[in-house]
C-alpha positions as CSV (number, residue, x, y, z in Angstrom):
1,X,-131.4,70.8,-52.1
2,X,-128.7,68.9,-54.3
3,X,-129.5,68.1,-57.8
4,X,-129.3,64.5,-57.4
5,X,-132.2,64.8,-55.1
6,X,-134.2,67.1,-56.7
7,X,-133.9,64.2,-59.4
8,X,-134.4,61.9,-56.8
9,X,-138.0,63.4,-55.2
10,X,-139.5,64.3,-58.2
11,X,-138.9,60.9,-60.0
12,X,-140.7,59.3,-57.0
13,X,-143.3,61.8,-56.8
14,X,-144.1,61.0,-60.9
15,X,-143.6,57.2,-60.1
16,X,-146.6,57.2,-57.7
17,X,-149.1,58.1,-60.6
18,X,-146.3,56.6,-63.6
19,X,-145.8,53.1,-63.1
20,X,-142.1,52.1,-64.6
21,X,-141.6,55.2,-66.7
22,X,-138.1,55.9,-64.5
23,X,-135.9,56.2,-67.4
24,X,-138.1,58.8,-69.3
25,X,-139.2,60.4,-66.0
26,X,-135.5,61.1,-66.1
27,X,-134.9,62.1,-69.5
28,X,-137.8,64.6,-69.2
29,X,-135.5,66.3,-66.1
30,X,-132.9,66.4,-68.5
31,X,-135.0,68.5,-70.9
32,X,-136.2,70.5,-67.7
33,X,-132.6,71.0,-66.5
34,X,-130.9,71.9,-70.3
35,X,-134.0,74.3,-70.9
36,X,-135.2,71.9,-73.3
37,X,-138.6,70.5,-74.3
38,X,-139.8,66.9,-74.9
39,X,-141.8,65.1,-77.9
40,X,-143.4,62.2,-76.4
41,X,-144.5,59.6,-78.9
42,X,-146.6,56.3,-78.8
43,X,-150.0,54.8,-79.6
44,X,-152.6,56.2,-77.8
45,X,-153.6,54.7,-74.1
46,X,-149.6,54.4,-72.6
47,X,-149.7,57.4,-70.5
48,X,-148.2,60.4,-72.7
49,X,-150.3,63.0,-71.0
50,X,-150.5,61.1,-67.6
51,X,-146.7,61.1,-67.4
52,X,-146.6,65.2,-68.5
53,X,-149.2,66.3,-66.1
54,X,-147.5,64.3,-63.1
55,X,-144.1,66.0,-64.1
56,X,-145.9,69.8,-64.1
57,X,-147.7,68.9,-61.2
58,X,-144.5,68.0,-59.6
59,X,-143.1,71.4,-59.9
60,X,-144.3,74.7,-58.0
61,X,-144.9,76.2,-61.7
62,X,-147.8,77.4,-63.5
63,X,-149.3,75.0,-66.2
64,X,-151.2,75.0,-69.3
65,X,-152.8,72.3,-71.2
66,X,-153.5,72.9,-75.0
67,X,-155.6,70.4,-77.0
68,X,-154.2,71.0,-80.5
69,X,-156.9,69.8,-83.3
70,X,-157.1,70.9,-86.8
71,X,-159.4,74.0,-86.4
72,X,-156.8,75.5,-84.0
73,X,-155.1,78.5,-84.6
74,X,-152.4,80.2,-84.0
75,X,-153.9,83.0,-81.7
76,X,-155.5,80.5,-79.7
77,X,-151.6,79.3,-78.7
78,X,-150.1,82.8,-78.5
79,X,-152.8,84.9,-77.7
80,X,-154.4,87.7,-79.4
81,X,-155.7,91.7,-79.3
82,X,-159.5,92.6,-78.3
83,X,-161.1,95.7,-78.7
84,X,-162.1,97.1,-75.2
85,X,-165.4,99.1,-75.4
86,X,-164.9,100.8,-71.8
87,X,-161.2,101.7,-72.6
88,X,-161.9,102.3,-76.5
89,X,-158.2,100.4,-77.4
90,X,-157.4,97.2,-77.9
91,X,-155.6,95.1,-75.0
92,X,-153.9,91.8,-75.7
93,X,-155.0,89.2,-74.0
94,X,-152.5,86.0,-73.5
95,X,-152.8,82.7,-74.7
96,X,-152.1,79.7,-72.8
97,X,-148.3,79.5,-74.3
98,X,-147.7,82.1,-71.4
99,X,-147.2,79.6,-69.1
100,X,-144.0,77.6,-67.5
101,X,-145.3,74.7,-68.3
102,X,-147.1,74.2,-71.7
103,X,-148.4,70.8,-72.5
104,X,-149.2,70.6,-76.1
105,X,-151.5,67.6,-76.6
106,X,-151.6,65.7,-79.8
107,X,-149.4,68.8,-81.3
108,X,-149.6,66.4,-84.8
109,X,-153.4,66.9,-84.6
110,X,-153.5,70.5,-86.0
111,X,-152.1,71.9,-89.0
112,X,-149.0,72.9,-89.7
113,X,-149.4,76.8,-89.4
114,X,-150.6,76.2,-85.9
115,X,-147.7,73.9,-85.1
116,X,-145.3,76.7,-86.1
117,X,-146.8,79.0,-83.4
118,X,-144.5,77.1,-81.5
119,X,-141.4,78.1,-83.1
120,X,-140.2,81.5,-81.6
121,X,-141.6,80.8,-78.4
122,X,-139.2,76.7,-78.0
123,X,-136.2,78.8,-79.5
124,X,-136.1,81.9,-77.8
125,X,-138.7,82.1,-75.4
126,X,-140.7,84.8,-76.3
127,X,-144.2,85.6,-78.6
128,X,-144.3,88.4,-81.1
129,X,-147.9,89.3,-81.8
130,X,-148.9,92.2,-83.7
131,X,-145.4,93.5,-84.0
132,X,-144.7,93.0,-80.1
133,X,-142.2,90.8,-78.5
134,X,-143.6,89.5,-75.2
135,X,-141.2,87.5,-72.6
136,X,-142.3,84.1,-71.5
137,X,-142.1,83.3,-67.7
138,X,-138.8,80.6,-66.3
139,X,-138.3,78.3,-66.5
140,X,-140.4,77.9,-69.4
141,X,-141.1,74.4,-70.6
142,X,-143.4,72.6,-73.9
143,X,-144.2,68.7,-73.4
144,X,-145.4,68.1,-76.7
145,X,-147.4,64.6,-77.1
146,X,-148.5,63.0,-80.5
147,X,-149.5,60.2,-82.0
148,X,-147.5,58.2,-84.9
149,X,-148.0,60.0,-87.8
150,X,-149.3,56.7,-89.7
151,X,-152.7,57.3,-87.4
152,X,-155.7,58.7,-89.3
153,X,-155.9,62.9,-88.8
154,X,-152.0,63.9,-88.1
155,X,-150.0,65.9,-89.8
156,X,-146.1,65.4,-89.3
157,X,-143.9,67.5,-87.9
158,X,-141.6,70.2,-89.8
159,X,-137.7,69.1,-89.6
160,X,-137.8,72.7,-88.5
161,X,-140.0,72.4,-85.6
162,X,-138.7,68.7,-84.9
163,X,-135.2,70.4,-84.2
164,X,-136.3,72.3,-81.3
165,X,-137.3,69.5,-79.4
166,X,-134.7,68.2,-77.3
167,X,-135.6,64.7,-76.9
168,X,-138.4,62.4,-78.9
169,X,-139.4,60.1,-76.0
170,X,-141.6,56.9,-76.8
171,X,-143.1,55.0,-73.5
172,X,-144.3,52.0,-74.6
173,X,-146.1,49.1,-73.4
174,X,-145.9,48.0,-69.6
175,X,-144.8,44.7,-68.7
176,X,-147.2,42.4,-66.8
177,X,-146.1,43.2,-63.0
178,X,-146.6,46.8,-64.0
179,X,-149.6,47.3,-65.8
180,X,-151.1,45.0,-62.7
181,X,-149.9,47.4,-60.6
182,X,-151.3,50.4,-62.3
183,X,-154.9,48.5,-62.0
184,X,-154.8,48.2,-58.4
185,X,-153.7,51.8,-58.0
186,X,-156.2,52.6,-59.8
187,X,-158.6,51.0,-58.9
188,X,-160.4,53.4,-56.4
189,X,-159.5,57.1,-57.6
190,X,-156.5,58.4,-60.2
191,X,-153.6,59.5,-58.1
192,X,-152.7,62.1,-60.5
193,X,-155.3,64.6,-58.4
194,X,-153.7,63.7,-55.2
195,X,-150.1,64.7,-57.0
196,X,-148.3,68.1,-55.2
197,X,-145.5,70.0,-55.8
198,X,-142.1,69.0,-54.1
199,X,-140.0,71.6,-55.8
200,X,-140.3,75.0,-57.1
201,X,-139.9,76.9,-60.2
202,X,-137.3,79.4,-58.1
203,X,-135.0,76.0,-57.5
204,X,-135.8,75.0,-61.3
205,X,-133.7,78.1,-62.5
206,X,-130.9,77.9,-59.8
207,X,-130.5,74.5,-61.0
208,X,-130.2,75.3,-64.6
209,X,-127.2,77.6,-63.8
210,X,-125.6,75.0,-61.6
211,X,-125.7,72.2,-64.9
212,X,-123.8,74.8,-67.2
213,X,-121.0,74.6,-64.4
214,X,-120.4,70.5,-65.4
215,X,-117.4,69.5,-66.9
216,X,-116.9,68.6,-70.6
217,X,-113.2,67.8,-71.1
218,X,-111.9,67.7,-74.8
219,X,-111.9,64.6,-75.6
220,X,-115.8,63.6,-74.6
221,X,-116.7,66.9,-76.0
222,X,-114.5,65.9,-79.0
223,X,-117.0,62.4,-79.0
224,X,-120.2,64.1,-79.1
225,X,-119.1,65.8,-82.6
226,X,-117.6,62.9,-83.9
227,X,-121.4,60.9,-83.6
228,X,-123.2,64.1,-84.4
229,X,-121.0,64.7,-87.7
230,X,-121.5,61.1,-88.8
231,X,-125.1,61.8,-89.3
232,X,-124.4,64.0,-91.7
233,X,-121.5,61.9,-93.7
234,X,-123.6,58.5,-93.6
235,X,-124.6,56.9,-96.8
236,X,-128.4,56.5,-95.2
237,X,-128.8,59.7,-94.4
238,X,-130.2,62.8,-96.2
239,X,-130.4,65.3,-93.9
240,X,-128.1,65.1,-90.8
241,X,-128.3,66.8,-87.0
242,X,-127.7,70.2,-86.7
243,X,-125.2,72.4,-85.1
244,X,-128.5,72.9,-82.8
245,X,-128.2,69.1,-82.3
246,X,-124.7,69.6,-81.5
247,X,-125.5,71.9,-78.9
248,X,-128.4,70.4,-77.9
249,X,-126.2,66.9,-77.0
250,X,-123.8,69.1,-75.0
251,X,-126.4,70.3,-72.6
252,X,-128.0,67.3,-72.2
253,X,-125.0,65.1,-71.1
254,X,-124.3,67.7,-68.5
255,X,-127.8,67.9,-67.0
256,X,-127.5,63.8,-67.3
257,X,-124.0,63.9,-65.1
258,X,-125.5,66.1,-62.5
259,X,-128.2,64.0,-62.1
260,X,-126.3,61.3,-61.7
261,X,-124.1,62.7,-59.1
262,X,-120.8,63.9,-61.0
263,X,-119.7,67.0,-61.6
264,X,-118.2,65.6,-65.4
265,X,-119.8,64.4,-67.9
266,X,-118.5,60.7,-69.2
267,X,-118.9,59.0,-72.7
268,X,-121.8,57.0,-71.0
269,X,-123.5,59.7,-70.6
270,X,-123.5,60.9,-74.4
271,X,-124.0,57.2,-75.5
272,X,-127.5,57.1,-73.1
273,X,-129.3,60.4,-74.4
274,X,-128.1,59.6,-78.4
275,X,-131.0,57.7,-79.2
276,X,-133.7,60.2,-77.6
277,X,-132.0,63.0,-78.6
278,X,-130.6,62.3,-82.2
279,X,-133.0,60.0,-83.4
280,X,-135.6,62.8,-84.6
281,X,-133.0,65.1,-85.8
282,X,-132.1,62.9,-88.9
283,X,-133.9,62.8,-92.7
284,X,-133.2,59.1,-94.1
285,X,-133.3,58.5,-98.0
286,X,-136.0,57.1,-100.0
287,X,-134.3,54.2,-100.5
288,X,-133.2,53.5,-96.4
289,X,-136.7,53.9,-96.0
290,X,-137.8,51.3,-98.2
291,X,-135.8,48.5,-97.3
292,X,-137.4,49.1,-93.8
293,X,-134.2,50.9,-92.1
294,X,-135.4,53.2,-89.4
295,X,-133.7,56.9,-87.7
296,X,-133.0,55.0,-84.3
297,X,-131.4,51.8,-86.0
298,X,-129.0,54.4,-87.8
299,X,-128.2,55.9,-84.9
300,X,-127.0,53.4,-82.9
301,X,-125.2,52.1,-85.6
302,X,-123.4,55.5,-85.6
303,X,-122.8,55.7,-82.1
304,X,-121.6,51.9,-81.8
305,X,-119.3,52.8,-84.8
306,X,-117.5,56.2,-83.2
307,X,-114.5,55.3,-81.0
308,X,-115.1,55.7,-77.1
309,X,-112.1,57.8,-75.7
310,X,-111.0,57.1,-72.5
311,X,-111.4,59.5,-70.0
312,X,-109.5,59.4,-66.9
């Protein structure tokens, strides 16, 4: 199986329970394919979780739901030590982060020393507890969903913690045709429990190898830092993406290419994923915010501004 249609028969396997979510069913194989992970963020009611379970569902890998509210804690992510009577020592006993894939629902419901159980484990894969560094299985994986922070009972997300997501995806509203079409599908059972798995977690990893091998000539990979170190330069702006960002673009753009069929990334490419993947990255001023400027109209304003090379 070829990436472009491993792309190809999961997106249709998510469309059957997504209705016209294609283009974030594809950003979230981006995230999938660059070892990322994926903020999704809208009102309640537009399918956030429907859309993450059909994606885990999709793939031959085990899966774990966490319902973060504010009396969470952090050992309830990561796990934690009990005492065994029969044994007479304590055996640790993991938490539902030792999954593949982790779907951390409402993540702005619980308080910030819960969300930052997260950390270690988005960067670098792995949960120290009680001076031990545990492994996490691959490909490992955290859809994160939340609500907009001006709801009653969030708390919003650390720049820190914001920076390891890859991409800040928001769904939206369905259009007419399509939210008809999700009550007639409905309308008997939820085809979410009738979702299988039509690729597995062994083909995952192979194809995360394969998308390091895309091509990033000088020029596009020149591009990406020009848009990325405007961030930090523009008058707007307070805090700007990181060299994590930076990083973070490169990878995406050649998961997005293989995808799409090439074996090269193109300035298309970076100009599609800069909205989802800068866009949450950026700190705007006091006064940007008041005069009603947001992250993603700054963004595109950067990107517009940045010369397009042209890549033969």
């Amino acid at each position: 199986m070829e990436i472009t249609e491993f792309a190809s028969v999961v997106q249709d396997n998510v469309g059957k329970v997504v209705i016209g979510k294609q283009d974030a069913v594809e950003l979230l194989l981006v995230a999938l394919l660059s070892e990322g992970h994926v903020l999704l963020e809208d009102v309640p009611g537009v399918g956030k979780t429907t859309l993450a379970k059909a994606l885990a569902q999709s793939i031959d890998s085990s899966f774990a739901r966490i319902q973060f509210t504010p009396d969470l804690l952090p050992s309830d992510v990561t796990g934690s030590s009990l005492f065994n009577q029969k044994s007479q020592e304590f055996e640790f006993r993991p938490g539902p982060l030792f999954h593949q894939i982790v779907l951390a629902d409402e993540i702005n419901r619980a308080t910030p020393r819960t969300q930052s159980s997260l950390l270690e484990a988005m960067q670098e894969r792995q949960v120290t507890t009680d001076g031990t560094t545990r492994p996490l299985p691959a490909p490992f994986m955290t859809i994160a969903t939340q609500n907009p922070i001006e709801l009653e009972g969030t708390f919003p997300l650390p720049e820190a913690q914001l920076d390891r997501f890859l991409l800040q995806i928001e769904l939206g509203y369905p259009n007419y045709d399509q939210e008809d079409e999700i009550l007639i599908k409905y309308q008997k059972r939820d085809p979410l429990t009738e979702t299988t798995a039509v690729v597995s977690g062994e083909q995952i990893t192979s194809f995360q190898e394969q998308v390091k091998d895309v091509l990033v000539n000088e020029e596009v990979r020149h591009y990406m830092l020009n848009i990325v170190r405007a961030t930090r330069d523009h008058e707007f702006t307070e805090l700007g993406v990181s060299p994590r960002g930076s990083l973070a673009l490169y990878r995406a753009s050649q998961a997005l290419a293989a995808i799409r069929g090439r074996s090269y990334v193109i300035p298309s490419d970076v100009q599609h994923l800069a909205p989802s993947l800068l866009t949450h990255r950026i700190h705007l001023s006091p006064q940007t915010r008041l005069r009603g400027r947001t992250p993603a109209q700054i963004v595109t304003e950067i990107a517009d501004s940045v010369p397009v090379p042209v890549v033969d």
